[in-house]
C-alpha positions as CSV (number, residue, x, y, z in Angstrom):
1,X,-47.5,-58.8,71.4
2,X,-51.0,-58.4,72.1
3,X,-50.8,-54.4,71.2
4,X,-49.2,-56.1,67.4
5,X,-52.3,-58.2,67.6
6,X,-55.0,-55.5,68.2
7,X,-53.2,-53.7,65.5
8,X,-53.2,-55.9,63.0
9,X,-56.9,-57.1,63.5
10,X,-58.1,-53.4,63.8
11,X,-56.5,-53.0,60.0
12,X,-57.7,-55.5,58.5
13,X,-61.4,-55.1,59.5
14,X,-61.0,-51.1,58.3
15,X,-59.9,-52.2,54.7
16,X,-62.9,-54.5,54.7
17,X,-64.9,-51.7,55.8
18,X,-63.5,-49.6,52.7
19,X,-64.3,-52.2,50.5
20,X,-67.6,-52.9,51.9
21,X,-68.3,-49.2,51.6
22,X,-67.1,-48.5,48.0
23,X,-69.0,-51.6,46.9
24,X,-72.3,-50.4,48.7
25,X,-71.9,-46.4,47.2
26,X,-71.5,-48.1,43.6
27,X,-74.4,-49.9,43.7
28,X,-76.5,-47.7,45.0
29,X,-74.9,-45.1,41.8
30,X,-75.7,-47.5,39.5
31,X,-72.3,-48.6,38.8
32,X,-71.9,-45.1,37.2
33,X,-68.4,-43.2,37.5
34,X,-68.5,-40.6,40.3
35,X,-67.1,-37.2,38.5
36,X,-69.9,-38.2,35.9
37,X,-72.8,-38.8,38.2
38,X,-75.1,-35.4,37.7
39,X,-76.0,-36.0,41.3
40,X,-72.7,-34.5,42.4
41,X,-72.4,-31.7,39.3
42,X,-73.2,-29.0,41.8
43,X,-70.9,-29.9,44.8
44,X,-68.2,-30.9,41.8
45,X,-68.5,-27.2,40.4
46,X,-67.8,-25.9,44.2
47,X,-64.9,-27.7,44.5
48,X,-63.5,-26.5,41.3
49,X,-64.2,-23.1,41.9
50,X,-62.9,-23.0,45.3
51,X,-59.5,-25.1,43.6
52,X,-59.2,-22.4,40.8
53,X,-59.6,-19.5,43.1
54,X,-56.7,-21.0,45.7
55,X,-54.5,-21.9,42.5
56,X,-55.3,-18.6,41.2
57,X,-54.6,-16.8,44.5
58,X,-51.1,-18.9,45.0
59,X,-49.9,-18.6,41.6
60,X,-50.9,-14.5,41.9
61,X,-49.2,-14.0,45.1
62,X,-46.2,-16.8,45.1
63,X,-45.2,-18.1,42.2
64,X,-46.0,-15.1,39.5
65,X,-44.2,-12.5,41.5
66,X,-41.1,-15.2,41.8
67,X,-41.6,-15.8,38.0
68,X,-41.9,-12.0,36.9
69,X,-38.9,-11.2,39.7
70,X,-36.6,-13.5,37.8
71,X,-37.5,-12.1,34.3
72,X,-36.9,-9.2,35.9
73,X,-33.2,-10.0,36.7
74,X,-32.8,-11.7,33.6
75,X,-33.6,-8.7,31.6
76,X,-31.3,-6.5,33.7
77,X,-28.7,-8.8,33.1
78,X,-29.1,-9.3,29.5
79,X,-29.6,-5.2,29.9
80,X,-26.1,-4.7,31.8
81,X,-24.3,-7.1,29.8
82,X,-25.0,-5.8,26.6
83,X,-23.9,-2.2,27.8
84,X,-20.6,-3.8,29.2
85,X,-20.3,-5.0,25.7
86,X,-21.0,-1.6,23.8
87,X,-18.6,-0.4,26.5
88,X,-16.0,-3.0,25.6
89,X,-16.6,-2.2,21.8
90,X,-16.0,1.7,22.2
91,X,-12.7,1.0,24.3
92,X,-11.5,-1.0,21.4
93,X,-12.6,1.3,19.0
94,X,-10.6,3.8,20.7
95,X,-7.8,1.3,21.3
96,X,-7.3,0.2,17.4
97,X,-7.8,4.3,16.7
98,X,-5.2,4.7,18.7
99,X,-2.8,2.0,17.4
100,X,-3.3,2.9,14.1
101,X,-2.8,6.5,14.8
102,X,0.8,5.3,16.4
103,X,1.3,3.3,13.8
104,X,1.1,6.2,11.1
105,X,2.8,8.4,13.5
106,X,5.9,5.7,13.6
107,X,5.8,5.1,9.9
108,X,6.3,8.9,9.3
109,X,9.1,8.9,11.8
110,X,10.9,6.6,10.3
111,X,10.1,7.9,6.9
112,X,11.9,10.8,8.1
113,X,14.6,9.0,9.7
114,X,15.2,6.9,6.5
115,X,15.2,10.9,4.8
116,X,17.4,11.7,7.2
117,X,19.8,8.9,7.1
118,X,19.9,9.3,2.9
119,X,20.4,12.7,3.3
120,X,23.3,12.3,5.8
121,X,24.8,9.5,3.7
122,X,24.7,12.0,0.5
123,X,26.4,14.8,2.3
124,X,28.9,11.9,3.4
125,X,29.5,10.5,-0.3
126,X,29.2,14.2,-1.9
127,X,32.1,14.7,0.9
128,X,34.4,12.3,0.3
129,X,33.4,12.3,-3.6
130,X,35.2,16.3,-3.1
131,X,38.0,14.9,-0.7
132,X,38.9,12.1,-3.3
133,X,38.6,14.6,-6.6
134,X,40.6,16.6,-4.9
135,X,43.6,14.3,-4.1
136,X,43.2,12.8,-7.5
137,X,43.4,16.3,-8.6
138,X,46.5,16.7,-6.9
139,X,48.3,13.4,-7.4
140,X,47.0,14.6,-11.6
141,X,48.9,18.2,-10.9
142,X,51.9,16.5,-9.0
143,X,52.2,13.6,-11.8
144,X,51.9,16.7,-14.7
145,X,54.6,18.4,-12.5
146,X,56.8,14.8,-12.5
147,X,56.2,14.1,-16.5
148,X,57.2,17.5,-17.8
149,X,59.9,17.2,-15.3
150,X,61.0,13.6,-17.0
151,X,59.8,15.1,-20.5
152,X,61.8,18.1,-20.1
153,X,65.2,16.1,-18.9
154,X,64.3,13.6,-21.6
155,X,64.5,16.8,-24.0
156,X,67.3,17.8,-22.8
157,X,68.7,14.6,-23.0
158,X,67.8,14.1,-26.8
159,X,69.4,16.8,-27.7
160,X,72.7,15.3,-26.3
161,X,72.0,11.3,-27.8
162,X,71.2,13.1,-30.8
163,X,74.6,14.7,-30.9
164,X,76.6,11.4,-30.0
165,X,74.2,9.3,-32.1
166,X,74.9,12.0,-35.0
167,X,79.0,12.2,-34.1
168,X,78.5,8.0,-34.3
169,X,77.3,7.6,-37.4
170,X,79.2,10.4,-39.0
171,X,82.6,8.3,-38.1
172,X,81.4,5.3,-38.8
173,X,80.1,6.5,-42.8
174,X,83.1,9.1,-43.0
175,X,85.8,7.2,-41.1
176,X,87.0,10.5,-39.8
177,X,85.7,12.7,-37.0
178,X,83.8,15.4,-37.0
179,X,83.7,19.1,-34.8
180,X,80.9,18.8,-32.3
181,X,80.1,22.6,-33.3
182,X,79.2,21.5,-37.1
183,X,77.1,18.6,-34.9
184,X,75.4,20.8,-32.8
185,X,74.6,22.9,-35.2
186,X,73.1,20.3,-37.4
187,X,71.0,19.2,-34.4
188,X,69.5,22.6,-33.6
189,X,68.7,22.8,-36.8
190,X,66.9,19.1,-37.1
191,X,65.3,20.4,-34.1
192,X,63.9,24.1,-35.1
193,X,62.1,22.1,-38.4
């Protein structure tokens, strides 16, 4: 406790001391402001010389280089970046050249394969067009063959209802028959006119 003591008493009488001192150097200044006292201009012009010239010598050597080092970088940066980007903008370029080249290069394929498919599907209708012209042309011949067939029986045929239609009547008007010669005969000759 008596070292806490000593202590304690030791700072007190140093801040009277201060106070004793800055009280004394004031009066004997005049009361005037230090920095403004022209008493002091010369050593105050010392001191800010030798302040300037160590700021100027640490800002030179440390914190300029440090500064200029990191602009440095930065412009690099900015530098690579934007030739990463004109990079990036030639591959796509290059990429949208190339899709639209593939995209006229598929549009002409399946122009052609549309060409193609028409073309095919002509042949195919012209080709069954000729298959079906020629059965109707056929079943037309076959059905010209069956009509004069039926149109030459049916002739045939007339000739003979003519005769029994003729042989009717004539016995029904006469009352009497008549020779189927005379009938026949009068039929051919119906016919000829």
């Amino acid at each position: 406790m008596a070292l806490a003591f000593d202590w304690e008493s030791m700072m007190a009488q140093q801040q009277t001391n201060a106070h004793t001192e800055v009280a004394g150097h004031g009066a004997e200044a005049g009361g005037n402001f230090p920095p403004f006292d022209s008493s002091t201009y010369g050593s105050q012009l010392l001191w800010l010389v030798i302040t300037f010239g160590l700021l100027y010598y640490l800002m030179s050597k440390i914190a300029l280089p440090r500064i200029a080092n990191i602009l440095e970088v930065r412009r690099d940066r900015i530098a690579s970046d934007l030739g990463e980007a004109e990079r990036l903008k030639k591959e796509t370029d290059e990429a949208i050249a190339s899709y639209e080249q593939s995209l006229a290069e598929a549009r002409q394929k399946a122009h052609g394969i549309a060409q193609s498919a028409r073309d095919t599907a002509k042949a195919d209708i012209e080709s069954k067009n000729a298959e079906i012209e020629a059965d109707i042309a056929k079943k037309l011949a076959e059905a010209e063959e069956k009509i004069s067939a039926v149109k030459a029986a049916a002739m045939g045929e007339v000739e003979e209802i003519a005769k029994s239609t003729t042989e009717a009547i004539l016995e029904q008007v006469m009352g009497s028959g008549v020779a189927a010669k005379d009938v026949a005969e009068a039929v051919a000759a119906a016919k000829a006119n």
